[in-house]
N, C-alpha and C positions, 0 to 999 in steps of 0.2 A: 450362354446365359450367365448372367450374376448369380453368384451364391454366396451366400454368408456363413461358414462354417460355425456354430458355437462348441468349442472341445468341453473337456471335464479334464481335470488333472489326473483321476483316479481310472479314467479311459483316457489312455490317447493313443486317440486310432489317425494317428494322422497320414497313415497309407490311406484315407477318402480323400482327404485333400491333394494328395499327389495324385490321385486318379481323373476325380475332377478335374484338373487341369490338363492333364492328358488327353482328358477327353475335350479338351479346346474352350472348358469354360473360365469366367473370371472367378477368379475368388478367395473370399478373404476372409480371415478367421476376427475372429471378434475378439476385441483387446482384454478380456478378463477371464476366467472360465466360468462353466456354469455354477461352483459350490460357492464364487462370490456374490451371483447375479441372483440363488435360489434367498426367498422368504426376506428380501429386502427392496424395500417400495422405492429409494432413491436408486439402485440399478437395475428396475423397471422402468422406471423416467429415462433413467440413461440409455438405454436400450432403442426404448420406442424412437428419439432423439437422432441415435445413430441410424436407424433404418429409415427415418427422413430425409435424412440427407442422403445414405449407399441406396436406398430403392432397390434393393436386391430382386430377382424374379423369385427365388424361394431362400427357405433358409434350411439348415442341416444338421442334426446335430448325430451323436448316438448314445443321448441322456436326455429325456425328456424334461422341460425348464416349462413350470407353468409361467415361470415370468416371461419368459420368453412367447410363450403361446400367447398371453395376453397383450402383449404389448404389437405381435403379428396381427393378432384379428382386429386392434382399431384401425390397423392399416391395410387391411384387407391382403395378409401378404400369406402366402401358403409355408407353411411348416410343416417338414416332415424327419422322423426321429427313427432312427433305425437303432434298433434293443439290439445290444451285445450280452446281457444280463438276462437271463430268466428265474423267477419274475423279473419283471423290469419295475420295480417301484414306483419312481417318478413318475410312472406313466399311467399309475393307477390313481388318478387325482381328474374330479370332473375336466379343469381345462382341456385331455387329452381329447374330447368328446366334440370340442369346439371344431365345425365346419371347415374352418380353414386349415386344420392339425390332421396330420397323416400318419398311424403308429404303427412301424413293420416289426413284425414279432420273428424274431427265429426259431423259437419250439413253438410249434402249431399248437399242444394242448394250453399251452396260453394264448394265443391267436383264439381258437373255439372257443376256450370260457372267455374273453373279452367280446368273442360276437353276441353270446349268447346274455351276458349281459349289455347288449342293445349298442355295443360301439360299433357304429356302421362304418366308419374309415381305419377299423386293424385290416391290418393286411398279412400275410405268412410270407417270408422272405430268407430263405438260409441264409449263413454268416456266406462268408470268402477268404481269399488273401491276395497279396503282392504280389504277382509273380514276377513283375517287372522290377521291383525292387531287392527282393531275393535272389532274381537273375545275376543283378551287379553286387552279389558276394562274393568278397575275396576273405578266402581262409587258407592259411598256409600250414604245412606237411606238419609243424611243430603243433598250431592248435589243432589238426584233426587229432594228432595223440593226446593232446592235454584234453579235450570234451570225448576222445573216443573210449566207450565202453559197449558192455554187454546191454544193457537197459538205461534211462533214463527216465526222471518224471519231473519235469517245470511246472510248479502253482504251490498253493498251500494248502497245506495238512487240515486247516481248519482246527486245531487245537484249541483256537482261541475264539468261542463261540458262543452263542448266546445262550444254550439250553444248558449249557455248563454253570453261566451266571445267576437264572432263575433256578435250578432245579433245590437249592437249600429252601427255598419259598415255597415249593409243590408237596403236598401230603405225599404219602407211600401210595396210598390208593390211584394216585393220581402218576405219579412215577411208575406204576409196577403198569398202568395200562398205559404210558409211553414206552415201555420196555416191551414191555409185549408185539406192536405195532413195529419196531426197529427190528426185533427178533424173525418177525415174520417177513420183511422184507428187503432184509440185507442180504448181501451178497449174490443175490437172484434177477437178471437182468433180463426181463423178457417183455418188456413192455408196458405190464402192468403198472397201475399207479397203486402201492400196497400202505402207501401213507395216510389213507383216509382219516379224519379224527370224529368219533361218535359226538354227536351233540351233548351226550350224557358226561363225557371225557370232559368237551370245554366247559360247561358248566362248572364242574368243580374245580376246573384250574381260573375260572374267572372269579371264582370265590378266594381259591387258594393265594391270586397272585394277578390281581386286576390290570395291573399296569401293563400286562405282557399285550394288552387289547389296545391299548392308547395309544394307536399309531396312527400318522397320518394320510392314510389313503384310504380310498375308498373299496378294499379288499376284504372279499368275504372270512372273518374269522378263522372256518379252519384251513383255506388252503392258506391264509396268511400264517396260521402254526405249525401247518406241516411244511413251509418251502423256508422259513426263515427259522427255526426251531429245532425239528425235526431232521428235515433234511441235513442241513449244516454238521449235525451230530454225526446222522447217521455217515454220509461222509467222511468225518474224521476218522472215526471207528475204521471204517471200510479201506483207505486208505492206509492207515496205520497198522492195521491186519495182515493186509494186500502184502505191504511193504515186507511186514516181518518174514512173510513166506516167500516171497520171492528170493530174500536174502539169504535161502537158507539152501537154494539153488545155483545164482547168478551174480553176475558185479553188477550193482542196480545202485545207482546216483539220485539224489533227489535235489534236486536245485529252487531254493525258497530262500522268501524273504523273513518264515518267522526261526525265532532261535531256541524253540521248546524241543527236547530231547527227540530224537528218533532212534527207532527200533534195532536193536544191534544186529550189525553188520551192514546196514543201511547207511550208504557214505552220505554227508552234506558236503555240498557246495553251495556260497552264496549266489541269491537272484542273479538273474539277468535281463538284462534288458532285450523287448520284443523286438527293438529294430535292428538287433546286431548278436549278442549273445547268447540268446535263446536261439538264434535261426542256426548258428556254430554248434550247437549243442545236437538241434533237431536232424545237420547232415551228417554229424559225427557217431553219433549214437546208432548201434546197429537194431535198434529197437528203442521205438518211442512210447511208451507207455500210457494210455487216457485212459483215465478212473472219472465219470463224470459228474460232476456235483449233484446230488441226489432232486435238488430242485426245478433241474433242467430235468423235464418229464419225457419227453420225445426229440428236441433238439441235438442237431449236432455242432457241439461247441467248437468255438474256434481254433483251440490247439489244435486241433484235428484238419484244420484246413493251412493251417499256417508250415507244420508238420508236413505236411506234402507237398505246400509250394515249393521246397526247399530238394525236394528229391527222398525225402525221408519216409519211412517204414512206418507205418500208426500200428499197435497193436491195445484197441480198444474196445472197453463195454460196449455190449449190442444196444443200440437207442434205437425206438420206432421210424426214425428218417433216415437211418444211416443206408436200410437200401433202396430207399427210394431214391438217396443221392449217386451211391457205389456199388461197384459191385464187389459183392463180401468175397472173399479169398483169392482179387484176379485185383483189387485195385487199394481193400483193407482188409485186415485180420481181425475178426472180433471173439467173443468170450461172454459165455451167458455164467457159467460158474469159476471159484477160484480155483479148481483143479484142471479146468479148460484152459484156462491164465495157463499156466505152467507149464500144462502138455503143448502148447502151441508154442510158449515161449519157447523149451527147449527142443523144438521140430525147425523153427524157422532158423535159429543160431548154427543150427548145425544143418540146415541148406541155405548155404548163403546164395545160390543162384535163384532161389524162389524168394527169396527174401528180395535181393535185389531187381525184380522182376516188376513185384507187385509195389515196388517205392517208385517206379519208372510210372507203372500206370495209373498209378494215383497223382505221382507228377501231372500228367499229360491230360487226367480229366479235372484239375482242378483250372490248368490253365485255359484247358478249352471251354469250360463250364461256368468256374465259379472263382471267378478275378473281380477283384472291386468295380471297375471298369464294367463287366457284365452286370451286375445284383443293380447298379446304380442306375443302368441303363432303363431298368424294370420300375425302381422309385421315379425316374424322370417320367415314365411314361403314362404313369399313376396319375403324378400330377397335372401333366398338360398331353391330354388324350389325344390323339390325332382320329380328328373325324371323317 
């Protein structure tokens, strides 16, 4: 088949398009990305223009682009966007609705609330990784010592958030019942969604502070302030808590791109990048670390799969699909509380034969399971059913 990948600069998942091809199709990435093609009408023209001429059989992205969906349905052309992000934003804008638009969610309790508001084409689809790309790493004896420690954790602290920039705007009354809410449902990972927001809550923060409402999608108020507000907060917190305490056990690295303080004894090292330095990091590291962003409600996020292509150790938060995908203590390690964190951390360091065990068969069920090449198999079959 023809495909036409459209990237994002802020994802680039360009292990689709290496799989794509692998898997014997044509295809080609679209010359701009999506943050130039979004909310501008002359690269919607441009758009529609280009797939007159490539005639693609479908198009790809994994950032939903209503310009893009609009410019597919004059042409009857099918699009389908696979969410790396939960929520996934973009994707909550009427175009995603359109017939010819396909939207695979990787946390189900967004998949559910998009059915239930009436989207008949979301579909549920876990993330994956490369393993064929991961396979062909070479890392030598020098960098295993320079990325090798006792723990690790690649992403960001989320310091720099958005309930941090409203909250001078929000009354006490209105603060002391978002504290409340973060209090009860931090560091407790049992599946529960404990972020709810009382009708009676947003009222007064729509009085306190309107603008936090003015966004562009079509998302219901409070999961929109609990997943982009709440969450993100609560995250940093968690995170940054996490951190303090582990340091107070372990040599625990944190590798980010932001430069705001971290908690003492808490080494930084700068970013890396996912197609090369991160994946160094994730074989070298006798413990890979996943704290998941509080917004992802059931999903399990892609560190966690990128982390085992590699032959790596996950030891992460319990999410509602982690055993529906793994099997917990034979393929991952998980942790409902931060004293569980700890005790596991320091059980598995000191059995490195169990340790190294269960990195093997996380190895082996991601490559047997959950490879780009497989999830993708499942999008194509979506779209052209075999009857």
């Amino acid at each position: 088949m023809k495909v036409l990948f459209v990237a994002s600069e802020q994802q680039q998942m360009s292990g689709l398009i290496f799989a794509l091809a692998r898997m014997g199709h044509e295809v080609e990435m679209y010359e701009k990305p999506m943050e130039e093609i979004e909310n501008n009408a002359e690269e919607e023209e441009a758009v529609e223009l280009y797939l007159k001429k490539l005639r693609p059989d479908f198009i790809l992205s994994n950032v939903f682009t209503k310009e893009v969906a609009r410019a597919a349905k004059r042409l009857e052309i099918k699009y389908a966007t696979w969410c790396m992000d939960s929520p996934s934003y973009p994707a909550w804008v009427p175009e995603a609705d359109y017939d010819n638009c396909y939207i695979f969610y990787f946390d189900y309790r967004e998949y559910e609330l998009k059915k239930k508001m009436g989207q008949s084409n979301a579909y549920h689809l876990p993330l994956a990784t490369d393993t064929t790309w991961s396979g062909q790493l070479v890392i030598t004896d020098e960098e295993i010592r320079q990325y090798g420690c006792d723990m690790s954790f690649v992403g960001s602290m989320y310091t720099n958030n958005l309930y941090d920039h409203a909250i001078e705007s929000l009354s006490m009354p209105v603060r002391d019942g978002i504290t409340d809410i973060m209090e009860r449902a931090a560091f407790v990972w049992d599946g529960q969604n404990r972020l709810h927001v009382s009708e009676e809550l947003l009222e007064a923060m729509r009085v306190d502070c309107p603008s936090i409402f003015r966004f562009p999608c079509i998302m219901p108020d409070d999961y929109f302030f609990q997943t982009t507000y709440i969450a993100r907060k609560m995250t940093n917190v968690e995170r940054t808590l996490l951190m303090e305490l582990l340091a107070q056990h372990f040599d625990i690295r944190v590798y980010t791109w932001e430069t705001e303080k971290l908690p003492a004894g808490v080494k930084r090292f700068p970013g890396v990048s996912a197609m090369d330095g991160a994946l160094k990091v994730f074989y070298s590291s006798r413990i890979n670390l996943n704290i998941t962003l509080r917004s992802i409600l059931s999903g399990v996020p892609e560190r966690i799969f990128a982390v085992m292509g590699v032959g790596g150790f996950v030891l992460s938060n319990w999410q509602g699909e982690i055993p529906e995908l793994f099997v917990e203590d034979k393929e991952i390690v998980t942790y409902k509380t931060p004293e569980e964190l700890v005790d596991k951390a320091d059980y598995y360091l000191k059995h490195e034969d169990k340790r190294i065990r269960i990195a093997v068969n996380g190895y082996r069920k991601v490559k047997e399971c959950y490879t780009w090449e497989k999830q993708l198999e499942k999008i194509i079959a979506v779209l052209f059913p075999k009857h």
